[in-house]
C-alpha positions in Angstrom: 70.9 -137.6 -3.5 69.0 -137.2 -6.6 66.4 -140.1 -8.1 68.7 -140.1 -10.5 71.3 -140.7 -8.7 70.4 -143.2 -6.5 69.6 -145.4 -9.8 73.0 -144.6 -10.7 74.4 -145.9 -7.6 72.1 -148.7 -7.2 73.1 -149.9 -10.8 77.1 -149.3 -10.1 76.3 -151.6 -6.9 74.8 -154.7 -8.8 77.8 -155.1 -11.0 80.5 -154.5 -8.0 79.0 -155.3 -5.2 79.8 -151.8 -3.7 79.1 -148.7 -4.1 82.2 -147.3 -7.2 81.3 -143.6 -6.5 84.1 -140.8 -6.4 85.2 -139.5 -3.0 87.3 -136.2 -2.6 90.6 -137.4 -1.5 90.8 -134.4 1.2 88.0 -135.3 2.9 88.2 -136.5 6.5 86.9 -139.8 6.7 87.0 -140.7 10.0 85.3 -137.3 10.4 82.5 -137.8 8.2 81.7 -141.6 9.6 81.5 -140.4 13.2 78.9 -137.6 11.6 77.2 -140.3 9.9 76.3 -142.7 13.1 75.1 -140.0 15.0 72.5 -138.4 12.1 71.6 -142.2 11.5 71.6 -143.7 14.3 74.3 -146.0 13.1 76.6 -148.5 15.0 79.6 -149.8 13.2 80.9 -153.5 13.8 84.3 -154.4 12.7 85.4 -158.0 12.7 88.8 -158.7 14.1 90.3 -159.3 10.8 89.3 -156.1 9.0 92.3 -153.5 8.6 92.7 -151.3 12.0 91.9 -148.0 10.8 88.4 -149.7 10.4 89.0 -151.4 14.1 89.5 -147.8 15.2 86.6 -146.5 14.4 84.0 -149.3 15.2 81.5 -149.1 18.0 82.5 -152.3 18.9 85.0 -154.9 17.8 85.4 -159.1 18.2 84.0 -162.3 17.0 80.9 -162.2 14.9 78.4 -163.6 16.4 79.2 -161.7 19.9 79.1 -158.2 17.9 75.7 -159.9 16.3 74.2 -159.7 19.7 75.7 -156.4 20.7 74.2 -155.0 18.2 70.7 -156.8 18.8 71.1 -154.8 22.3 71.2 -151.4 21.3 68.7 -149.1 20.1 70.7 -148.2 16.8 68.4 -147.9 13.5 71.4 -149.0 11.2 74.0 -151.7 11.7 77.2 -151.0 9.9 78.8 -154.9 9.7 82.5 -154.6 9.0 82.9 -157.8 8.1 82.3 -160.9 5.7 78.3 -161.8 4.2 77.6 -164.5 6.6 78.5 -162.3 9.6 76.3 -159.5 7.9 73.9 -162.1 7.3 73.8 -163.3 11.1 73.2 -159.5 12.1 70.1 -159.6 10.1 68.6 -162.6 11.4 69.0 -161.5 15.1 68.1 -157.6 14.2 65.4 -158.1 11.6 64.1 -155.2 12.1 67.3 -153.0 11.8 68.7 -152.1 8.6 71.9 -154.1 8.0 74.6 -153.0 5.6 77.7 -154.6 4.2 80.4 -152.3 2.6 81.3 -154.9 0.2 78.6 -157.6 -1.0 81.3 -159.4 -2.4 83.2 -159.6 1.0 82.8 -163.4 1.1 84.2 -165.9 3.2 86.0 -169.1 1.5 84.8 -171.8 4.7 81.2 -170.6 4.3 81.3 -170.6 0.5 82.7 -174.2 0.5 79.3 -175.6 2.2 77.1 -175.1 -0.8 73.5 -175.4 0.9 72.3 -177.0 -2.3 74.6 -180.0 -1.5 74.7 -180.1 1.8 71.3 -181.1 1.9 71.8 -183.8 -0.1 74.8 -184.6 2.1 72.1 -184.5 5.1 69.7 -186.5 3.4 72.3 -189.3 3.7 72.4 -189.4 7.7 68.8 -188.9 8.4 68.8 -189.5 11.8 71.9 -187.3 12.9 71.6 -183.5 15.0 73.4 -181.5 12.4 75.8 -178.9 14.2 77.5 -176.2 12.1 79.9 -173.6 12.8 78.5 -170.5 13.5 80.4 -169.0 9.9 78.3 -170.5 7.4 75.5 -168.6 5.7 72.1 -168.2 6.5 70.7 -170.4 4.3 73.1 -173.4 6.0 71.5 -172.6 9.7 68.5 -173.1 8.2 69.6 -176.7 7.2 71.5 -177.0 10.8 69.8 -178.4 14.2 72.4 -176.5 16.8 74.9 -173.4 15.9 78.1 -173.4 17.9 81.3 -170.9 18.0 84.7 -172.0 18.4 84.7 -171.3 22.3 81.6 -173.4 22.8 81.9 -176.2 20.3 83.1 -178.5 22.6 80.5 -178.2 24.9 77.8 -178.3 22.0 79.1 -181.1 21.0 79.0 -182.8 24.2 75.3 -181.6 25.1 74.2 -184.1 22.3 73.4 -188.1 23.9 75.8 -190.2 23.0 74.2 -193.0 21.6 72.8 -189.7 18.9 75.3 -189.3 15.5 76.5 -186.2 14.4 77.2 -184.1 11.5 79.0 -181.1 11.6 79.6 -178.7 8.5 81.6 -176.7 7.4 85.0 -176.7 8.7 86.8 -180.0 8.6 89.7 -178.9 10.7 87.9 -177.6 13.7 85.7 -180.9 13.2 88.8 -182.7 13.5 90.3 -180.9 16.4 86.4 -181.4 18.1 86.8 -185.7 17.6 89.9 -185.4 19.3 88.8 -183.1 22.8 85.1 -185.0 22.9 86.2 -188.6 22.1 82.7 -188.2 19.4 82.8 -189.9 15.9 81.8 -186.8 13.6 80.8 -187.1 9.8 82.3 -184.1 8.6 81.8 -181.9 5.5 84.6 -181.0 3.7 85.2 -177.8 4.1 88.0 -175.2 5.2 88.8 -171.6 5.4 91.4 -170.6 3.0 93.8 -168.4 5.5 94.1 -171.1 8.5 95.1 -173.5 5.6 98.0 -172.2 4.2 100.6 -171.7 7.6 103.7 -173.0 6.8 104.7 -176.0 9.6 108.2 -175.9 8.4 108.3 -172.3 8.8 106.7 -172.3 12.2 109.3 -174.8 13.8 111.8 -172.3 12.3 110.2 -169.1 13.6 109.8 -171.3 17.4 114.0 -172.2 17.2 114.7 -168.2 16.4 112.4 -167.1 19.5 112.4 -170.0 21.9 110.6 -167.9 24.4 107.7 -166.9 22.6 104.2 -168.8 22.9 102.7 -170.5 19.8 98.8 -169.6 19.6 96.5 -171.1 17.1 93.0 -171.1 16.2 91.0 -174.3 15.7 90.5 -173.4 12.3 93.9 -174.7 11.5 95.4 -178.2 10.1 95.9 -180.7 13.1 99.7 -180.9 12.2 99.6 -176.8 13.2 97.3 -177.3 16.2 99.8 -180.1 17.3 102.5 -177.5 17.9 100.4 -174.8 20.0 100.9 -173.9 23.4 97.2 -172.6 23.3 94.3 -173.4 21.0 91.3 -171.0 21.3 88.7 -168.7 19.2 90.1 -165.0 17.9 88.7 -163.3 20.9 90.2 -166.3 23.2 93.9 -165.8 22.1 93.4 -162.1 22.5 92.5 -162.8 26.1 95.3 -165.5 26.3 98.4 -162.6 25.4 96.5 -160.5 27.6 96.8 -162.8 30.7 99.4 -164.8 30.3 103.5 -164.0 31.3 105.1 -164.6 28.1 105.9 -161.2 26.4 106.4 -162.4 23.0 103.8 -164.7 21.1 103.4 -166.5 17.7 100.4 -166.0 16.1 98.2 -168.5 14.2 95.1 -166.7 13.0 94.5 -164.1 10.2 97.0 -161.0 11.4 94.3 -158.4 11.7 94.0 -159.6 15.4 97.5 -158.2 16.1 96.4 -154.9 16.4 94.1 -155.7 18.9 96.9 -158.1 20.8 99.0 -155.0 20.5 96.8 -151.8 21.7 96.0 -154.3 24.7 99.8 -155.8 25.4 102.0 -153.2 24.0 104.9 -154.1 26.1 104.9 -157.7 24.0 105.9 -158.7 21.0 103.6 -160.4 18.2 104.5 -162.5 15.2 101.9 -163.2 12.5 102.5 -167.1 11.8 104.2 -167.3 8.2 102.3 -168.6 5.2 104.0 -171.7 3.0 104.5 -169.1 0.6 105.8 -165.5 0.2 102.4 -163.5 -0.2 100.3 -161.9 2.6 98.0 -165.2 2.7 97.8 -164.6 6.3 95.6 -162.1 5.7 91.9 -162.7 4.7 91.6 -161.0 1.0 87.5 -161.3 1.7 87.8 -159.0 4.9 90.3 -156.7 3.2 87.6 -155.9 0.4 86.2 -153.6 3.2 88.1 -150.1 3.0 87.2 -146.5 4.9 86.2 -145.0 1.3 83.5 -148.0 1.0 82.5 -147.9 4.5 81.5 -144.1 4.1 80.0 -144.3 1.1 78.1 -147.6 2.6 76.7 -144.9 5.2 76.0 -142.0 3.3 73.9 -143.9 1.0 72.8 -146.7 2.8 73.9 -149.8 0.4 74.4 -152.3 0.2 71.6 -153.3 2.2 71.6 -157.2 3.4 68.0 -158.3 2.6 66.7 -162.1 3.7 63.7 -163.7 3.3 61.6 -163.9 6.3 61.4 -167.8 5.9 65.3 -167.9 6.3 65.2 -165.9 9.1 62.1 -167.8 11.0 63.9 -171.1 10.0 67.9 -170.3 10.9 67.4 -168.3 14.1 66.2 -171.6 16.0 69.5 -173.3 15.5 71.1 -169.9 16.8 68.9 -170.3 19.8 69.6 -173.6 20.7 73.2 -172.8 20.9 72.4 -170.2 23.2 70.6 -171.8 25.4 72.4 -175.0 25.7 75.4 -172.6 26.8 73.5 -170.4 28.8 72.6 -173.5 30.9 76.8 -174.3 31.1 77.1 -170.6 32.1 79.1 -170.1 29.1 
């Protein structure tokens, strides 16, 4: 690729946030990615939610922060995140010395964007002496502004590492906040925040959908309202419902979480039967329209020219990996 070119390319980027370039529609993508890794030294992540030909193809697939520390592990040059910014983000700040790309810059996520860190500071300032504990999908810049990290398998046990007699914040999500005051007994202060998918499943629906197939299993994230969470027969994290359909005896499930997980319920289960949970309305708003922004024509052009490139300032990094760490260690000690 020419001098020229590259300027071209890099200019295309700033105003898309990906990298507009023609690709010859008879080329064999899936082809040319695996040639890629190997004369890069590439890995590929792919988030649960992105579409499955992406899934297919990834070295490894599953929750962010667990495919953040995968990647940490191996010896790859390049990490190929197939996923939303913060996730990217996260990659970076445990791999700083690897180059992290992101096929889409403009692959947001709507419960990380709603915790402005600008505010959220402010908010802080207001309950000076509480530990501040934030879901693990909020931006860098948040962790940095955050005293403990958690996920949504080891929230509860975050949460209850923490004296007491000591208050709490936790940011971003409201609904998992919600859902953590009612398995830890703790009075939270909670930002108001949400993720736009796990908001929109229709309750009315779902009774409907549990009448029609009285022997299926209703399995919701966290992430959801409490009047969804009230109705599950299991509540866990993406890769925790996964592991759910795989164990459990019920061949047919209903499924409350954004529906790209289905094709990982489905390669592992493919004797059972899984339906996405339906939205209040008639679109696809079960499906995360940040994640989708991530195609196979991206994701090779992402590797054959090495853009868009997540870049972080090393104080962000040196200040938002400690509240990663803490989280770590506190479940390392619960064997978690």
């Amino acid at each position: 690729m020419s001098m020229q070119d590259i300027a071209v390319a890099e200019k295309t980027l700033n105003k898309k946030g990906f990298l507009d370039l023609e690709v010859d529609p008879t080329l064999d993508l899936e082809k040319e990615i695996q040639k890629l890794k190997k004369e890069k030294n590439a890995i590929i992540l792919a988030h649960y939610y992105q579409e499955s030909e992406i899934q297919d193809i990834a070295d490894y697939i599953g929750d962010s922060l667990g495919l953040s520390q995968k990647a940490a592990s191996t010896d790859a040059d390049i990490i190929v995140f197939a996923g939303v910014h913060f996730m990217a983000e996260t990659a970076k700040m445990l791999s700083p010395q690897k180059k992290v790309l992101l096929p889409d810059l403009k692959a947001g996520c709507s419960l990380a964007d709603s915790c402005p860190p600008p505010l959220f500071r402010k908010f802080k300032e207001k309950y000076p002496d509480h530990v501040v504990v934030s879901y693990i999908n909020c931006t860098a810049e948040l962790k940095t502004l955050t005293d403990i990290c958690c996920t949504s398998t080891n929230a509860v046990h975050i949460i209850e590492s923490i004296p007491k007699d000591k208050g709490i914040i936790f940011a971003p999500d409201r609904n998992l906040g919600k859902y953590l005051i009612k398995k830890t007994g703790r009075d939270l202060v909670l930002w108001d925040g949400a993720c736009m998918v796990h908001e929109i499943f229709s309750h009315e629906k779902i009774t409907k959908l549990m009448v029609r197939h009285p022997n299926a299993k209703f399995i919701a994230h966290p992430e959801c309202e409490d009047h969804i969470l009230e109705k599950a027969d299991f509540i866990g994290s993406t890769t925790g419902l996964l592991n759910f359909t795989k164990d459990d005896d019920a061949t047919e499930f209903i499924v409350a979480t954004e529906s790209g997980i289905i094709h990982q319920m489905e390669k592992a289960s493919p004797h059972k039967t899984f339906i996405p949970a339906p939205p209040e309305n008639t679109c696809a708003c079960n499906e995360c329209p940040h994640m989708r922004l991530n195609t196979m024509e991206k994701l090779y052009l992402c590797m054959k020219h090495e853009l868009p490139e997540i870049i972080l300032p090393q104080r962000i990094i040196d200040e938002g990996v400690p509240s990663i760490d803490r989280m770590l260690e506190i479940s390392a000690k619960a064997g978690l």
